[in-house]
C-alpha positions as a Markdown table, in Angstrom:
| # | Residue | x | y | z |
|---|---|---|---|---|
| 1 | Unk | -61.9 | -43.8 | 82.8 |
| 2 | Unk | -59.6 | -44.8 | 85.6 |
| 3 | Unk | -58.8 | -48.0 | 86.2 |
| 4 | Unk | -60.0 | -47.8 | 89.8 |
| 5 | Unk | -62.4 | -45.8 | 91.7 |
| 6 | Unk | -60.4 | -43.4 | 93.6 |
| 7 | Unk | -62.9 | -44.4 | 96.4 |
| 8 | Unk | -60.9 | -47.3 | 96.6 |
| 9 | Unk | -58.1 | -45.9 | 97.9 |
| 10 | Unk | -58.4 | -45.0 | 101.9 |
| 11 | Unk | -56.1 | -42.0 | 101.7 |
| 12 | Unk | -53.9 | -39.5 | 99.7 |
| 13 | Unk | -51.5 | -41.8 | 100.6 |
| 14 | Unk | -52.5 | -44.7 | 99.1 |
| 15 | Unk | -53.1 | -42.8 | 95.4 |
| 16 | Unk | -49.6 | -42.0 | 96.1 |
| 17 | Unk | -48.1 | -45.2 | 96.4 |
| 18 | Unk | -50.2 | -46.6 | 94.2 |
| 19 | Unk | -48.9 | -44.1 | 91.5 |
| 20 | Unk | -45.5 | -44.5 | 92.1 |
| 21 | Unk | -45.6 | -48.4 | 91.3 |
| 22 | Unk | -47.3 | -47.5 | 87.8 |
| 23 | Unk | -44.8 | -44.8 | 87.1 |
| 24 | Unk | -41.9 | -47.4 | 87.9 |
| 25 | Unk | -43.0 | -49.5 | 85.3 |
| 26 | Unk | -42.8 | -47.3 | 83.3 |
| 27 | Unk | -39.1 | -48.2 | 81.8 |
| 28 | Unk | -40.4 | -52.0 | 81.4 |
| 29 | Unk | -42.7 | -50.2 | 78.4 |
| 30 | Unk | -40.2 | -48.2 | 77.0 |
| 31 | Unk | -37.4 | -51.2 | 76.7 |
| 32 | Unk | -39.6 | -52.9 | 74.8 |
| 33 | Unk | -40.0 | -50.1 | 71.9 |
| 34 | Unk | -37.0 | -51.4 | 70.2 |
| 35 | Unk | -38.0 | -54.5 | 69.8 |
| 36 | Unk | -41.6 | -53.7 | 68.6 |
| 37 | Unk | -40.1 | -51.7 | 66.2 |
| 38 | Unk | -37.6 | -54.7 | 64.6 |
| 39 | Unk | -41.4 | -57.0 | 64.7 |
| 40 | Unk | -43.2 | -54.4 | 62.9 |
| 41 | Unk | -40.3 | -54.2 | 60.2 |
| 42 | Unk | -39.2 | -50.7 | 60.9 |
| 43 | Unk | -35.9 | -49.3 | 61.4 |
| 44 | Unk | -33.9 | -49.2 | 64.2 |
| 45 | Unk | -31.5 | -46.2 | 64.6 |
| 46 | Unk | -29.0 | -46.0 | 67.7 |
| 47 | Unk | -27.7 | -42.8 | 69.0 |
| 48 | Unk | -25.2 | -43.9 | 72.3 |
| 49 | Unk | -21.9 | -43.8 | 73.1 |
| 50 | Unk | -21.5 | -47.3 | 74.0 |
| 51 | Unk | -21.7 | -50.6 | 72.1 |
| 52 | Unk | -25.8 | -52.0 | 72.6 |
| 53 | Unk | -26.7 | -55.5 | 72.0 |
| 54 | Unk | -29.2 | -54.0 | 69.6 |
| 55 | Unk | -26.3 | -52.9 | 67.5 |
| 56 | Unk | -26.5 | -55.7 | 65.3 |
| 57 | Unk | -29.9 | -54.9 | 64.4 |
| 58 | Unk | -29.7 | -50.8 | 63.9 |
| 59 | Unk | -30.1 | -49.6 | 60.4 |
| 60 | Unk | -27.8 | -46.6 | 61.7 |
| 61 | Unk | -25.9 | -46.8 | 64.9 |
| 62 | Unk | -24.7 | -42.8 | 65.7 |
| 63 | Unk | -21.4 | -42.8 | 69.0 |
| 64 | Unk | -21.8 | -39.6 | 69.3 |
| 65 | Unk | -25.0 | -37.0 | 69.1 |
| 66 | Unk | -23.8 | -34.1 | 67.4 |
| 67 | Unk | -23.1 | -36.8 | 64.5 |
| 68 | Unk | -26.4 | -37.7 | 64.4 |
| 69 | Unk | -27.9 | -34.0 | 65.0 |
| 70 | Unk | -25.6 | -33.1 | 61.8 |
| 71 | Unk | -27.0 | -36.4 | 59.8 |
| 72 | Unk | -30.5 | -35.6 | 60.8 |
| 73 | Unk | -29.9 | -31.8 | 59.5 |
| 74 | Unk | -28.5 | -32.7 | 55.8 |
| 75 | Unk | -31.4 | -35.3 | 55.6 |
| 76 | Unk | -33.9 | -32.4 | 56.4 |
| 77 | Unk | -31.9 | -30.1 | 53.8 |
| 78 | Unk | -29.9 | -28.2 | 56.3 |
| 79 | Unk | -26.2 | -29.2 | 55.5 |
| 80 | Unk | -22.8 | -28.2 | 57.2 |
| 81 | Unk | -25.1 | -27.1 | 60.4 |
C-alpha cells in the first residue's frame, strides 16, 4: 500500500518529483548498513582501494577486487581462479 494516494498528487509531475526526493535518499539508507552490521555483531568486510574510516572495524579489508574475487573463490572451493 502506498504511502499516499496517488490522488494526492495534481499531476504526472508531481509523482515525479515526489519520486525523485525518495530515490535520493536513498544513499542515506545504504551508509548506514555498515554500521548496523558492527551493532548486530556481524562482520564487516571492505573491498576499496582507499583507506575507510571503517577500516578499523573490518574483519577483512580487500585494496583491490580481483584479491577479494580470488579469496571469495578458495573459500567457495575454487582455488587458483
Amino acid at each position: 500500500m502506498p504511502l499516499l494516494p496517488s490522488s494526492y498528487f495534481k499531476n504526472s509531475h508531481d509523482r515525479a518529483v515526489i519520486r525523485r526526493e525518495l530515490w535520493s535518499l536513498a544513499p542515506m539508507w545504504a551508509a548506514s548498513i555498515p554500521a548496523i552490521t558492527l551493532q548486530s555483531g556481524g562482520d564487516l568486510v571492505i573491498v576499496n582501494a582507499q583507506k575507510t574510516p571503517l577500516d578499523p572495524w573490518a574483519t577483512l579489508r580487500y585494496s583491490d577486487l580481483r584479491e577479494f574475487a580470488a579469496a571469495v573463490l578458495d573459500v567457495w572451493g575454487f582455488p587458483g581462479q
